[in-house]
C-alpha positions as CSV (number, residue, x, y, z in Angstrom):
1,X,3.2,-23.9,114.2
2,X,1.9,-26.4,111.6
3,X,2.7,-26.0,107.9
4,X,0.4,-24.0,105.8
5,X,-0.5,-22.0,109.3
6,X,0.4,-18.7,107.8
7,X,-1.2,-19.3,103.9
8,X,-4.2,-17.8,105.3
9,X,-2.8,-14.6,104.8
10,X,-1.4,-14.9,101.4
11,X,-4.5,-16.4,100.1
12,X,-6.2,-13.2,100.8
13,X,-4.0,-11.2,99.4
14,X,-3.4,-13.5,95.9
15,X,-7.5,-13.0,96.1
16,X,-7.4,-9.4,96.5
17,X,-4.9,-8.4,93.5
18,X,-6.9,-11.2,91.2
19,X,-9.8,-9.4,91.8
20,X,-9.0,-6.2,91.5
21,X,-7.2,-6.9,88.1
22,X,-10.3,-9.2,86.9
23,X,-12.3,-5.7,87.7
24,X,-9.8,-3.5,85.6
25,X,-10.0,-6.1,82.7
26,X,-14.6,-6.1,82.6
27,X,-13.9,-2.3,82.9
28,X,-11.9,-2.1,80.1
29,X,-14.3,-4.2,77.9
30,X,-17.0,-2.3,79.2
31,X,-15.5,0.6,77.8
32,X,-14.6,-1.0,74.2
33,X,-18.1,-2.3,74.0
34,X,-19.5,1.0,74.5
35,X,-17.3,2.4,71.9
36,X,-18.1,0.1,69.4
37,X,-21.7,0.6,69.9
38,X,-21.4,3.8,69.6
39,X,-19.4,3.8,66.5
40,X,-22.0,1.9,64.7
41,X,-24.7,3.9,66.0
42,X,-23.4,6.7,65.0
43,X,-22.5,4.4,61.2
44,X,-26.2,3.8,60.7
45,X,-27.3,7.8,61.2
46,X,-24.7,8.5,58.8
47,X,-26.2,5.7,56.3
48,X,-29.7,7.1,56.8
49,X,-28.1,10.5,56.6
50,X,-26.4,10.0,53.4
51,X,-29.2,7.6,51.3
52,X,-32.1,11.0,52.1
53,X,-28.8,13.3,50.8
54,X,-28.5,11.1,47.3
55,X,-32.2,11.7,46.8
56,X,-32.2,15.0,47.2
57,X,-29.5,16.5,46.1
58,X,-31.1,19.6,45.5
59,X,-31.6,20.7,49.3
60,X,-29.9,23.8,50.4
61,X,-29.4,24.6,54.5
62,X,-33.1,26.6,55.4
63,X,-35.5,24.4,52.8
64,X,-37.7,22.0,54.1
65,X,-35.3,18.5,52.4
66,X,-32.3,19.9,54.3
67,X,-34.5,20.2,57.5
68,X,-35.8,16.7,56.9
69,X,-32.6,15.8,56.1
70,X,-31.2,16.5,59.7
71,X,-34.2,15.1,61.1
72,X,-33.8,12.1,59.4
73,X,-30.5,11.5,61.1
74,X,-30.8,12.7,64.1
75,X,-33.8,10.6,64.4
76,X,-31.7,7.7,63.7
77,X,-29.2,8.8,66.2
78,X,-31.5,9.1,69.0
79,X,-33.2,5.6,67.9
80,X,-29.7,4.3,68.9
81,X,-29.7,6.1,72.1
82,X,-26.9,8.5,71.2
83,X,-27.2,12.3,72.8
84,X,-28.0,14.7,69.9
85,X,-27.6,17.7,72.3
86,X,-25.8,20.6,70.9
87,X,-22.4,19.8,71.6
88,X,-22.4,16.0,71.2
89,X,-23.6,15.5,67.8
90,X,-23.0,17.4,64.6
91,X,-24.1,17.0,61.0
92,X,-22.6,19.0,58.6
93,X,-24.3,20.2,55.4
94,X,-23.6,17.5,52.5
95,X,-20.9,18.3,49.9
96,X,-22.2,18.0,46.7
97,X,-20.4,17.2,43.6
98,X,-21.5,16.4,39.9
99,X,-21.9,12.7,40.0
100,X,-21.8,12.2,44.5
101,X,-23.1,13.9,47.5
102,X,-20.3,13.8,50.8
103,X,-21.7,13.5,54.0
104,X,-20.0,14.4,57.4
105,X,-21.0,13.3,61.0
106,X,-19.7,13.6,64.3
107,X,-20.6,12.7,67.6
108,X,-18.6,13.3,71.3
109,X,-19.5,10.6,73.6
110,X,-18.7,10.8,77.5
111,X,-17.7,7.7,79.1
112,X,-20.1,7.0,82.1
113,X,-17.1,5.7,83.8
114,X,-15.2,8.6,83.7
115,X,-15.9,9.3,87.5
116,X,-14.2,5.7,88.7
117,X,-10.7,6.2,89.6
118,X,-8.5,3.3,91.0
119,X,-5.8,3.8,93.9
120,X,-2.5,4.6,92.6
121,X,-3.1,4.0,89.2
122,X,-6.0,7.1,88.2
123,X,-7.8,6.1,85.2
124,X,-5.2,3.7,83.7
125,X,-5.3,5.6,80.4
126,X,-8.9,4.9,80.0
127,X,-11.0,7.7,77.9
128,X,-13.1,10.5,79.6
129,X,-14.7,11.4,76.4
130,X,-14.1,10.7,72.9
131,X,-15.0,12.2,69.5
132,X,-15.5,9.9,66.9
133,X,-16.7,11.0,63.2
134,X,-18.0,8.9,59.7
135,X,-18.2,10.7,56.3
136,X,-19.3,8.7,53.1
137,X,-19.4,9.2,49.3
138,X,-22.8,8.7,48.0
139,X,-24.0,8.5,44.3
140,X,-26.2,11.0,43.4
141,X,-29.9,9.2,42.6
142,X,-32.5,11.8,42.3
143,X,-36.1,10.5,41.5
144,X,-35.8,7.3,42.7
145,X,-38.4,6.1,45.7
């Protein structure tokens, strides 16, 4: 046998494990990308969300600001691409004090990944689904444009 005869074999091998934990690694950014994409999405709703609450703090849930109000954001929401189904995205009525006006959002995402699941090692501890949620303090500023 000549030297190096057998590498062949362990070349493969050293090729198959590099790849396969290269492939965990993209899946894992994959995952924190969509995350963090999702976080912000859901950050600028809230924004939009919260700036229509601080002009109007006078809206009550049934009148036509607090119906603008949620369209408003969920508008924003589905701009993003988020899923504003019942059950995936929830804005609560804004809490209003004498000087603010709180504002509560929260939105479920579902991994598309969730279905992938590696040989001997499941999911890894990757997410299925995740609820993530933003809430801000706004000045009240009625009258202004």
């Amino acid at each position: 046998m000549r030297p190096g005869q057998n590498e062949k074999g362990q070349a493969l091998l050293e090729m198959t494990f590099g790849t396969v934990f290269l492939l965990g690694i993209v899946l894992i950014v994959f995952e924190m990308a969509l995350l963090f994409y999702s976080y912000i999405s859901l950050l600028n709703a809230w924004r939009e969300g919260a700036v229509y609450a601080s002009l109007h703090p006078e809206m009550v849930p049934g009148s036509t600001e607090y119906t603008t109000y949620l369209e408003v954001t969920s508008n924003e929401a589905q701009a993003a691409g988020l899923n504003t189904a019942t059950g995936f995205f929830t804005i609560t009525t804004p809490i209003k004090d004498t000087a603010s006006i709180t504002v509560t959002l929260s939105y479920k995402i579902v991994n598309p990944t969730q279905g992938i699941m590696l040989p001997w090692l499941g999911r890894m501890g990757l997410f299925q689904s995740a609820i993530m949620s933003a809430w801000t303090v706004m000045p009240i500023r009625p009258g202004m444009p």
